[in-house]
Each structure stands twice: as structure tokens, then as C-alpha cells.
C-alpha positions in Angstrom: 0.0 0.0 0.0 1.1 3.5 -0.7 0.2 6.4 1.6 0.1 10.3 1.6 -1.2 13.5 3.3 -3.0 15.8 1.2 -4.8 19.3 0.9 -7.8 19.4 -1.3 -10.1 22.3 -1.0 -9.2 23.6 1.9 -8.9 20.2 3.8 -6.0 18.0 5.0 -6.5 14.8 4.7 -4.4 11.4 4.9 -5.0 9.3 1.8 -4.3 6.2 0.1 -2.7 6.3 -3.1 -4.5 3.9 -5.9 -3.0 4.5 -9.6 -3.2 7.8 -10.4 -6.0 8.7 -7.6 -6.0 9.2 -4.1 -8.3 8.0 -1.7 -9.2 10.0 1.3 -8.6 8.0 4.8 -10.7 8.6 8.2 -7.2 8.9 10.4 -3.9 8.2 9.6 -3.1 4.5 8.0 -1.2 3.7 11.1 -4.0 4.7 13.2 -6.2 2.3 11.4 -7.7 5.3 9.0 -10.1 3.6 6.6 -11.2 4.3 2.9 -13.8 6.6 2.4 -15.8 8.4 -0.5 -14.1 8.8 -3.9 -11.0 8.5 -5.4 -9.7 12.3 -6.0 -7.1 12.8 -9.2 -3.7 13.1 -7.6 -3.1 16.0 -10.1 -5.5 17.8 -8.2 -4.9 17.8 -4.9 -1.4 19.0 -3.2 1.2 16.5 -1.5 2.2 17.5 2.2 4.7 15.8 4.1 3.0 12.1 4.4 4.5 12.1 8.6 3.5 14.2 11.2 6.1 12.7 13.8 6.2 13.3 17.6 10.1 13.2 16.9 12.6 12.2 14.2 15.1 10.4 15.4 18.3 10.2 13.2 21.6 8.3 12.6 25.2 9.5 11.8 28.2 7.5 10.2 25.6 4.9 9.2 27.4 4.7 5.6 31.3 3.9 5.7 31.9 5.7 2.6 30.4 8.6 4.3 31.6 8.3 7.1 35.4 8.2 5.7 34.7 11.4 3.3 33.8 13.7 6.2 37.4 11.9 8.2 35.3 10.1 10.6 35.6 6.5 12.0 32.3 4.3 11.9 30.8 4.3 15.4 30.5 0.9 16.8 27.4 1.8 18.1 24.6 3.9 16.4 25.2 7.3 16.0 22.0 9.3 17.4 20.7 12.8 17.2 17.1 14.4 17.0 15.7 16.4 14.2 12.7 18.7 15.7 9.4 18.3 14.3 9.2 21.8 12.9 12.0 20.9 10.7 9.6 18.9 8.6 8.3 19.9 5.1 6.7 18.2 2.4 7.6 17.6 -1.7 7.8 20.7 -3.3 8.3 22.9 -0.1 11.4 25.3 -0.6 14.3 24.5 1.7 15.6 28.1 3.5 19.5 28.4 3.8 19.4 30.0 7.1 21.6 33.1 7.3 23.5 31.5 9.8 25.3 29.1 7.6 27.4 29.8 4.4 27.4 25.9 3.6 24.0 24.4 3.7 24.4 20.4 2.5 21.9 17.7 1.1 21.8 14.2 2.3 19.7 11.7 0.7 18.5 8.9 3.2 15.5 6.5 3.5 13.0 7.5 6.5 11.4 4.4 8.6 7.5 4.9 9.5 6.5 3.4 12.7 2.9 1.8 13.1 3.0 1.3 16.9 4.6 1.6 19.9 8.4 0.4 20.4 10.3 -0.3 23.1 12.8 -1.9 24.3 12.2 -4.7 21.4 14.5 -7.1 19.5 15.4 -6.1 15.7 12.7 -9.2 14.7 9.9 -7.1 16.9 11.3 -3.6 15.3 10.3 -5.4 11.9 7.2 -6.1 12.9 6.1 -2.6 14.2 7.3 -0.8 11.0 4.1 0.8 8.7 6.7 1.7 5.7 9.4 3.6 4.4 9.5 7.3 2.7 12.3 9.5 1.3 14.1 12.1 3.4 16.6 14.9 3.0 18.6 15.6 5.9 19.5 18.8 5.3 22.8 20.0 7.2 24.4 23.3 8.0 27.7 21.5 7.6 30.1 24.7 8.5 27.8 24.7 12.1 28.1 21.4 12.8 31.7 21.3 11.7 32.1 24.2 14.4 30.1 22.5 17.0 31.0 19.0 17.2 27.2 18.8 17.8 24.4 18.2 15.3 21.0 20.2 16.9 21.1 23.4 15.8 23.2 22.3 12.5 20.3 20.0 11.6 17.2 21.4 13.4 16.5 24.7 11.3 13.2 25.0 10.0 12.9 22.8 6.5 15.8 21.2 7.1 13.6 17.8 7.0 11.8 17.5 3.7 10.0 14.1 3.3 8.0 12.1 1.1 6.4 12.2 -1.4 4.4 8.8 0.0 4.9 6.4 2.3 5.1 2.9 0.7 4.8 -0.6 2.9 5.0 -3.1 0.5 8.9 -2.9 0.0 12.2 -4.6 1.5 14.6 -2.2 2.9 17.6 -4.2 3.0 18.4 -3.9 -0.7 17.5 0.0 -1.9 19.4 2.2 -4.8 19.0 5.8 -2.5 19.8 8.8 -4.7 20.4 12.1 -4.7 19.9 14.4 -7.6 20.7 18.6 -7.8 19.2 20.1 -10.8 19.3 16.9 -12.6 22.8 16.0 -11.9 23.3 12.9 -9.7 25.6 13.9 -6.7 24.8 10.3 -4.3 24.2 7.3 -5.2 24.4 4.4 -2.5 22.5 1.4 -1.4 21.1 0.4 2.0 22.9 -3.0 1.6 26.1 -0.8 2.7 24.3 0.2 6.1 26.8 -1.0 9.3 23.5 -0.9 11.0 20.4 -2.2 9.1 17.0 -0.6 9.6 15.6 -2.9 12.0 19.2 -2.5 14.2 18.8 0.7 14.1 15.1 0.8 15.7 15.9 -2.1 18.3 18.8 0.4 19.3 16.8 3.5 19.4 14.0 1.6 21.4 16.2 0.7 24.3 16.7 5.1 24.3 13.2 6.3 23.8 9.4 4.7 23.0 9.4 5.3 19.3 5.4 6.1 18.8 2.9 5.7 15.9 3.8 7.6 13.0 7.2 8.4 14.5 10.5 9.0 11.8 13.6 7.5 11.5 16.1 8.4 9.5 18.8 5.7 8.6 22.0 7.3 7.3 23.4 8.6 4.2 25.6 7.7 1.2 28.4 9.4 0.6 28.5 12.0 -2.1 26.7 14.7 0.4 27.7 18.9 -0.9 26.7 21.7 -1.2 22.9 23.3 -2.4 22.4 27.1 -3.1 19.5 29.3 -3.7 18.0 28.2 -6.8 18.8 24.4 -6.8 16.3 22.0 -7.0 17.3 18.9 -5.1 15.9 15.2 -5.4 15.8 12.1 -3.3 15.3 9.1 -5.2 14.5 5.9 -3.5 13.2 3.2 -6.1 10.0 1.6 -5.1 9.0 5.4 -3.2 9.2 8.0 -5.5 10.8 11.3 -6.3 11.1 13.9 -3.1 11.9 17.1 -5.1 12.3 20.4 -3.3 13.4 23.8 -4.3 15.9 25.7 -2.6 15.6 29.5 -1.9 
């Protein structure tokens, strides 16, 4: 099943996608949100981020390649951080270089969807609590965090979380091309087989930390290739199986 969040006259709505129609739901799929009325043309209504997440909870140094072209060693544990919830914006939402930074970088990543509850479970009951996947730009004043040693502030400014466009379920994570386009020219290309942590790791880890909660975000790491985005790019994350998350940059 493919999922999204929606505005169509006025109204914001989670829907499930069917062909080239989306059907409004009566909550959020993860919340059990059911079918109802009619199909609405998809090139009518307008995507919104398909998450509204109590928290986003990221991972650094997931990638080794990464990880070596920033000159850092590979945690042997998972790397964590927090993204806050206002950083989120949906496809075709403009990303703001804050004035603060002079080098604003893209990240191309896959974003975990929870469907219930998790804690302190095993990487088989982390599998079993996941609702889907979605594409996710973890945008990154690198010069701050490069300052800082920390990664709040240099992650946590307003659009620095674009995601979508859907949400799909039906789709392995283990084996994904994630890519990373800036006006057309491919700047990441990677594949989650080359995670040191795997998806379902990664949430057994995070649930011995924190209760990850319905409709909850996780962010899994990225390839290397990350740089630099300027006013006026347009940057996409490709994740085959997903879609396109395309976002402007001003």
C-alpha cells in the first residue's frame, strides 16, 4: 500500500494512493484510518509531508563511505541525534539556507515509518512494528556542525527535513538504490545493503533510548557524495520503489 497527506479544497487529509487517484482515509493509516468516499485525481490535490512525527530520530556515520569522506571513524554503536518536528516539510516545499550558515548540505536517506509503539524490542519485533518507508533529505548546515562538534542546531533549522512524497509498505529495505539528484545531476548514489547498521538494528537500538510512537520518523544514514545546495537548486531524493522527493531551494 502507498500512503500520503493531502490538501484538497481547503482540507487536509491522509489518503491512500491507488493508480493515479488518491483516496481520502478517516485517520492516519497507522492509526487504522479507513477508505472513504471517492477517489480524487492526484493531479488535483497537493502533497504534504505524508509524517506528522512526535520526533525524528536520526543516525550519523551509518554509511562507511560517508563516514570516511567527512574523516570520521564508523561508530561501533549507532550514531544518534534528534531532528525537531518543525524541521519537517513536504515535496515541493522550498528549503531556507538560514543566514547563519554559508554551507548548507543535502543528504539523501530512507525514513522508517512506525505503526505502533516500540520499546525496548529485539530487531525481529522492530520489523514487525514498522508501517513503511519514505524518502528524506537531511538537510545539514555543515560549517555549524563542523564548528560545534554537535548536530541540533546544525540540523534542526526549519525545512531542514523534507520528506515524502508517500509512504510505501509493501517494499524490503535491506536492498535499496538511495539517490540524490541537484538540478538533474546525480551527486549520491548508495545502497542500503552498505548500512553498518540495518533498519531494523537501528530501531531495536533506538528503542532501548526512547518509546518510538505511531507515526514516529527514523532516519537511517546517508551515502556518501553529500555537498553543497544554493538558492536556486532544485534537489531530489530518489529511493526506487517510493518516489521522487523534489524540493526547491531558496
Amino acid at each position: 500500500m502507498r500512503t500520503c497527506r493531502f490538501r484538497h479544497r481547503g482540507q487536509e487529509r491522509h489518503g491512500a494512493v491507488e493508480g493515479a487517484e488518491v483516496r481520502p482515509l478517516t485517520a492516519a493509516p497507522w492509526a487504522g484510518g479507513l477508505p472513504e468516499g471517492r477517489g480524487i485525481p492526484l493531479a488535483e490535490v497537493t502533497l504534504l509531508a505524508p509524517v506528522e512525527p512526535s520526533k525524528i530520530v536520526c543516525v550519523g556515520r551509518n554509511y562507511r563511505a560517508h563516514a570516511r569522506e567527512l574523516g570520521n571513524e564508523v561508530p561501533a554503536q549507532p550514531l544518534l541525534f534528534l531532528k525537531p518536528p518543525s524541521a519537517v516539510i513536504g515535496p515541493q516545499e522550498a528549503i531556507r539556507c538560514p543566514e547563519q550558515s554559508s554551507e548548507v548540505h543535502h543528504e539523501a536517506e530512507l525514513g522508517v515509518v512506525l505503526a505502533r509503539p516500540l520499546s525496548r524490542a529485539t530487531a525481529a519485533e522492530a520489523r514487525g512494528a514498522v508501517f513503511g518507508y519514505t524518502c528524506l533529505n537531511d538537510v545539514t548546515a555543515r560549517d555549524i556542525q563542523r564548528e560545534e562538534k554537535q548536530f541540533t542546531r546544525a540540523k534542526g533549522f526549519d525545512t531542514f527535513c523534507p520528506v515524502g512524497p508517500f509512504v510505501e509498505t509493501a517494499l524490503d529495505p535491506l536492498d535499496l538504490p538511495v539517490v540524490c539528484r541537484v538540478n538533474g545531476a546525480e551527486r549520491q548514489r548508495g545502497s542500503t545493503r552498505d548500512m553498518t547498521f540495518d533498519p531494523f538494528a537501528l530501531l531495536a537500538f533506538i528503542s532501548q533510548v526512547m518509546t518510538l510512537l505511531p507515526g514516529d520518523l527514523v532516519a537511517t544514514g546517508t551515502p556518501e557524495g553529500v555537498g553543497p545546495i544554493r538558492r536556486g537548486d532544485w534537489v531530489e531524493v530518489d529511493i526506487a520503489g517510493i518516489g521522487v522527493l523534489r524540493n526547491p531551494v531558496v
